[in-house]
C-alpha positions as CSV (number, residue, x, y, z in Angstrom):
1,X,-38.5,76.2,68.2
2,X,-36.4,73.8,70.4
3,X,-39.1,71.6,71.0
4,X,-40.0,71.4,67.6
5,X,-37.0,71.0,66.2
6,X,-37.0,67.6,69.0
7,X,-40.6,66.4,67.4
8,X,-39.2,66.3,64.2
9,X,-36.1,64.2,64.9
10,X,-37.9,61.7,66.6
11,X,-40.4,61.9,63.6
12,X,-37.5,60.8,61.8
13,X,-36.2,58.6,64.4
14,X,-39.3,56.3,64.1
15,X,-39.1,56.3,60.3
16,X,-35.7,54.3,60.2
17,X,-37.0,50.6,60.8
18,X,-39.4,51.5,57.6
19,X,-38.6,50.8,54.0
20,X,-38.1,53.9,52.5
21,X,-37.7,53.6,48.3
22,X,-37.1,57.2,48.0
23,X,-33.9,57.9,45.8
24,X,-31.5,60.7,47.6
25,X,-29.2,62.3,45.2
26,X,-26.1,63.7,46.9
27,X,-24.4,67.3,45.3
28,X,-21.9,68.9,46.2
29,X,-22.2,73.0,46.1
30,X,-18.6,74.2,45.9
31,X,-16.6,77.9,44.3
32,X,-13.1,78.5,42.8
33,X,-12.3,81.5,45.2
34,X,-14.6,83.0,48.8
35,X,-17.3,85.9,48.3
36,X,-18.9,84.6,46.0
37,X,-22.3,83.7,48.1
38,X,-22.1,80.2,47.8
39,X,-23.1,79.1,51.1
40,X,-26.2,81.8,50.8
41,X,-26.6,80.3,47.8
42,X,-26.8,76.2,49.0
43,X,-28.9,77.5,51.9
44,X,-31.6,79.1,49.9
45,X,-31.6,76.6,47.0
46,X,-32.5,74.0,49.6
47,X,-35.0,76.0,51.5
48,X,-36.7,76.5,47.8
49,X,-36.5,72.4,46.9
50,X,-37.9,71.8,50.5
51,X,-41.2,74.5,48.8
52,X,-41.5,72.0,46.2
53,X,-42.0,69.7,47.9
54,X,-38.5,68.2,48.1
55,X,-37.2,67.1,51.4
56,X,-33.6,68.2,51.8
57,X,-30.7,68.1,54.1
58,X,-27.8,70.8,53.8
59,X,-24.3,69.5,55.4
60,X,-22.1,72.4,55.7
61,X,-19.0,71.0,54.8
62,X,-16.7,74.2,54.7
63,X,-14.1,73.7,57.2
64,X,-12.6,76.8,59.1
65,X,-16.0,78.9,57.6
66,X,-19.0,77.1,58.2
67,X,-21.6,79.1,58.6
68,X,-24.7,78.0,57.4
69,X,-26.4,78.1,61.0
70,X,-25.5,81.9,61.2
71,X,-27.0,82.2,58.0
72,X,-29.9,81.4,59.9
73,X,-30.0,82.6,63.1
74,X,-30.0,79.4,64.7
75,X,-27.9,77.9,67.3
76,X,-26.2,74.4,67.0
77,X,-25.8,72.5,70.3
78,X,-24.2,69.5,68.2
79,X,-22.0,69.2,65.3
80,X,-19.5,66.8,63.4
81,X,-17.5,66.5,66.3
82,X,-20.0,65.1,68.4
83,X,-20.9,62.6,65.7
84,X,-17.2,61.3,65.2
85,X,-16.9,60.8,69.4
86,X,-19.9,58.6,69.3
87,X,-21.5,60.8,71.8
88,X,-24.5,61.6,69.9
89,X,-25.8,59.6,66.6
90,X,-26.5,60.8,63.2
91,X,-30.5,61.9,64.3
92,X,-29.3,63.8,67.0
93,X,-26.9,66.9,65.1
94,X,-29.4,66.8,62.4
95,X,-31.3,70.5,63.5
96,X,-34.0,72.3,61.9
97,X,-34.1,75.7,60.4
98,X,-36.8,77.9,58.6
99,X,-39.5,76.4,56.5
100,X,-38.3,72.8,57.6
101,X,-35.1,72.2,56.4
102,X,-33.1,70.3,57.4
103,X,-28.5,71.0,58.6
104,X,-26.0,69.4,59.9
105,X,-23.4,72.5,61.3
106,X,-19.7,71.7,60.4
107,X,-17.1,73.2,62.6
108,X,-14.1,71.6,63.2
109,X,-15.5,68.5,62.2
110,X,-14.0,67.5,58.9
111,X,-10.6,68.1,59.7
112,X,-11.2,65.7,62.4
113,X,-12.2,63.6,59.4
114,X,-9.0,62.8,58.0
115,X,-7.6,61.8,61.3
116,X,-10.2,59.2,62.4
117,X,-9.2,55.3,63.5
118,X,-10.9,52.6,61.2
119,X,-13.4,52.2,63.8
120,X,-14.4,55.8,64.3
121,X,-15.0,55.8,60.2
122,X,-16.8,52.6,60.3
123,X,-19.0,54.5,63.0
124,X,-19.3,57.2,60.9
125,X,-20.0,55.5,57.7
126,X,-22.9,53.5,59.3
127,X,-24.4,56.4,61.1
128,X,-23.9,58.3,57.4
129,X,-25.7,55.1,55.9
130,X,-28.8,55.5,57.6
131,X,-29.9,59.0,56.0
132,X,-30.3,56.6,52.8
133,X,-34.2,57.4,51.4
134,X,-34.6,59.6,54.3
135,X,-34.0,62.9,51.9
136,X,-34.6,63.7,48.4
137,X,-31.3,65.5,48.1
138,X,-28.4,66.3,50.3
139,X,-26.9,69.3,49.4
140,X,-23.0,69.5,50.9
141,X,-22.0,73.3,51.3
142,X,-17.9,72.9,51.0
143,X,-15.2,75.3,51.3
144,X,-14.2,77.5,48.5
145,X,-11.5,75.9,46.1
146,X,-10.0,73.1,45.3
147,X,-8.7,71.4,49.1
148,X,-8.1,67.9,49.5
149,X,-11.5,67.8,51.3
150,X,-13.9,69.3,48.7
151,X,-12.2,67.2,46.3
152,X,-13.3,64.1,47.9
153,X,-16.9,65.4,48.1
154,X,-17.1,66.2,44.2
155,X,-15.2,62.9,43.7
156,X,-17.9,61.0,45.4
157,X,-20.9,63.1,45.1
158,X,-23.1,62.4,42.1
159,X,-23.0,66.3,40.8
160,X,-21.2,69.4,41.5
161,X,-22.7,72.5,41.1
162,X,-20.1,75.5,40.8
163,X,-20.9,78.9,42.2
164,X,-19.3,81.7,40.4
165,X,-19.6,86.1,39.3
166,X,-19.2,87.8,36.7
167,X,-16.1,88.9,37.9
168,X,-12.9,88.4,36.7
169,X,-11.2,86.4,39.5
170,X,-14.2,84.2,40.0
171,X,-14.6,83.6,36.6
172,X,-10.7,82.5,36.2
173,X,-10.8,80.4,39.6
174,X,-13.7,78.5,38.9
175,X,-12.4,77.4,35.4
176,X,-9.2,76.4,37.1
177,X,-11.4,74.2,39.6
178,X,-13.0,72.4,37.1
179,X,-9.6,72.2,35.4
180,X,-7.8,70.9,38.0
181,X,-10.1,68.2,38.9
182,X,-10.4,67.0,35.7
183,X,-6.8,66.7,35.8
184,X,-6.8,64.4,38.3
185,X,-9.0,62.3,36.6
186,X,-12.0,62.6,38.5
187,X,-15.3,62.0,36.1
188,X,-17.2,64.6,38.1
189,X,-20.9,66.3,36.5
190,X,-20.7,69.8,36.8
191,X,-23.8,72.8,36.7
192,X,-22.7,76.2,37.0
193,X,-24.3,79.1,38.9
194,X,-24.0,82.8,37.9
195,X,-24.3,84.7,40.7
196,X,-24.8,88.9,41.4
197,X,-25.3,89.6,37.8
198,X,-26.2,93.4,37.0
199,X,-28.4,91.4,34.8
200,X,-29.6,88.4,33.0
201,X,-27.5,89.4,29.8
202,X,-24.5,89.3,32.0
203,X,-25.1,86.1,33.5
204,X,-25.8,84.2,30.4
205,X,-22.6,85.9,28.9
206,X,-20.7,84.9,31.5
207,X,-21.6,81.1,32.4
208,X,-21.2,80.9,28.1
209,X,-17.8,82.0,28.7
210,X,-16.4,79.5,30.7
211,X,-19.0,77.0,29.0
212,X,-17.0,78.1,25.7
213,X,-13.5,77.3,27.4
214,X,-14.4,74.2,29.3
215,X,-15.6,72.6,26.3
216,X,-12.3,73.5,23.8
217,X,-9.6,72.9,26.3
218,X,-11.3,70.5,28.4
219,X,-13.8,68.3,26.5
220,X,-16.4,69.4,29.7
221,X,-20.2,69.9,29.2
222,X,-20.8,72.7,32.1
223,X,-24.9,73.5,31.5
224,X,-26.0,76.2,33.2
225,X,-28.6,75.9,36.0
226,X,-29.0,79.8,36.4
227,X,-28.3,83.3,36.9
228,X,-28.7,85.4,40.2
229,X,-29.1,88.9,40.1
230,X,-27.2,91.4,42.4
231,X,-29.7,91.9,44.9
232,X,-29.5,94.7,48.2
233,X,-31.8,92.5,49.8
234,X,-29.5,89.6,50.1
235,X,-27.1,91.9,52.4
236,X,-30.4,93.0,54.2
237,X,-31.3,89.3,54.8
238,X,-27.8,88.4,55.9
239,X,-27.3,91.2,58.6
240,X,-31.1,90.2,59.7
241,X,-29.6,86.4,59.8
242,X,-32.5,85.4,57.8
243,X,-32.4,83.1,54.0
244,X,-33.4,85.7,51.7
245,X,-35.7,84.0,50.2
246,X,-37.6,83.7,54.0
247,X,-37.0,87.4,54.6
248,X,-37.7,88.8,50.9
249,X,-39.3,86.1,49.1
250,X,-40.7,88.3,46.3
251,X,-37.1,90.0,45.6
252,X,-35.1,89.4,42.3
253,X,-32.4,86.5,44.5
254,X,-35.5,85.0,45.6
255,X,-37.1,84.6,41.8
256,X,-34.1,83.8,40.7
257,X,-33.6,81.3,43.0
258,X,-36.9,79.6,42.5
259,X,-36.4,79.7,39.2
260,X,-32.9,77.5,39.5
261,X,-34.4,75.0,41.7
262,X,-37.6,74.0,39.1
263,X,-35.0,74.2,36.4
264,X,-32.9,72.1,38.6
265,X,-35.6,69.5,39.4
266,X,-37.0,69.5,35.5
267,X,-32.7,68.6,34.7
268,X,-32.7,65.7,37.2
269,X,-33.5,62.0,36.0
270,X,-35.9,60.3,38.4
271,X,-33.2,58.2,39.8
272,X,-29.5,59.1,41.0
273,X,-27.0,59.5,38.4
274,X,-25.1,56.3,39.3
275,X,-28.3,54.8,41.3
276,X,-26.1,54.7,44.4
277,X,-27.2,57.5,46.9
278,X,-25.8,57.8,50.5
279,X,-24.1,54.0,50.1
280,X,-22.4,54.8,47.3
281,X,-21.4,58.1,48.2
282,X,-19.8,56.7,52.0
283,X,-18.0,54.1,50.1
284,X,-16.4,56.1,47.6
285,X,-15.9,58.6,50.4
286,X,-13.6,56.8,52.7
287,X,-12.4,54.6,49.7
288,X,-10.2,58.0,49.2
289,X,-9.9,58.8,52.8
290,X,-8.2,55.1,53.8
């Protein structure tokens, strides 16, 4: 695995001197409140775009609780932190987990973020740059609610996508995400994820509530990419530290997953929403972080 995982970053090592026309769309994948399975959720959407035919890189952005490599069963020799010392460069934290997809494990890392000198972010930024056309979409896995540090990846992301249950508390907390960062005056694109439904009735009930609200108190279009069912499986899969949709790809998560993700693809214009990709998402990035 190891030496695979060292094949494909020099695979990608040799592509940066090539001119690469690919668009890559950044999203943020955030939640109003924990629990709610969003980091299951950005891990197995991007294993299912990278089935398509997408290539995808998932940067797990959740300070204090990233876990996406757990998720997975894989070990991370290199992180954020190793990136913002300059002892490694942006090729060498990228690692790869099952069916080809590509992570970047958080840690500590982002807190680090807010702390950096102007050359360390100029380091960063540059090494950032380079993933431009490399990807079709880079998925960044945040932390639950509304920090300082998700709100500067839905500010400069090109969509949002909110994670959310039918239950009550969810429900309330991710309205008040979307509320309070349209409060702020962020023009952020949101799509909204109903996940552990008892069923698809519930699901569409619930993502037309909050559609309903958003739209009378806060003039916001949220269309709804999809509902999730409750699924045993997904507990199975995350005890076996396998993506559910690796471990039980026929279960109901795993069709309703694949269903988001061609819904998701059929949504999305051929070009970024504001045609600026990785540049335009570093410099609006560190635009709020100087």
């Amino acid at each position: 695995m190891n030496d695979q995982a060292e094949a494909l970053r020099n695979m990608v090592k040799m592509r940066m001197g090539q001119d690469n026309a690919r668009p890559t769309r950044i999203v943020t994948i955030t939640s109003g409140k924990g629990g709610v399975g969003k980091s299951n959720f950005s891990l197995n959407f991007a294993i299912t775009l990278q089935r398509l035919g997408k290539k995808v890189l998932v940067f797990d952005a959740d300070i204090g609780m990233a876990n996406i490599d757990v998720l997975m069963g894989v070990s991370s020799p290199y992180h954020l932190f190793h990136l913002f010392k300059q002892d490694k460069t942006i090729w060498d934290i990228i690692q790869i987990g099952p069916s080809g997809v590509h992570f970047i494990a958080g840690g500590s890392g982002f807190q680090d973020l807010l702390e950096l000198s102007s050359e360390q972010l100029d380091w960063f930024a540059e090494q950032i740059s380079k993933l431009q056309g490399e990807y079709d979409f880079i998925l960044f896995d945040t932390g639950a609610g509304l920090s300082k540090e998700t709100l500067k990846f839905i500010s400069a992301a090109e969509e949002t996508i909110v994670v959310t249950t039918p239950e009550p508390t969810a429900i309330t907390d991710a309205y008040a995400l979307v509320k309070m960062v349209k409060s702020m005056g962020v023009n952020a694109s949101f799509k909204l994820i109903i996940n552990r439904a008892v069923d698809r009735r519930e699901g569409i009930q619930t993502a037309d509530k909050i559609n309903l609200v958003a739209k009378r108190f806060l003039q916001a279009e949220l269309p709804t990419l999809g509902v999730i069912l409750d699924d045993p499986n997904v507990t199975k899969a995350v005890k076996r530290q396998t993506p559910f949709t690796v471990a039980y790809p026929g279960s109901d998560a795993s069709r309703g997953i694949e269903e988001i993700a061609r819904r998701y693809l059929e949504m999305s214009s051929p070009e970024p929403v504001a045609a600026t990709g990785v540049k335009g998402f570093i410099h609006k990035m560190f635009k709020l972080s100087r």
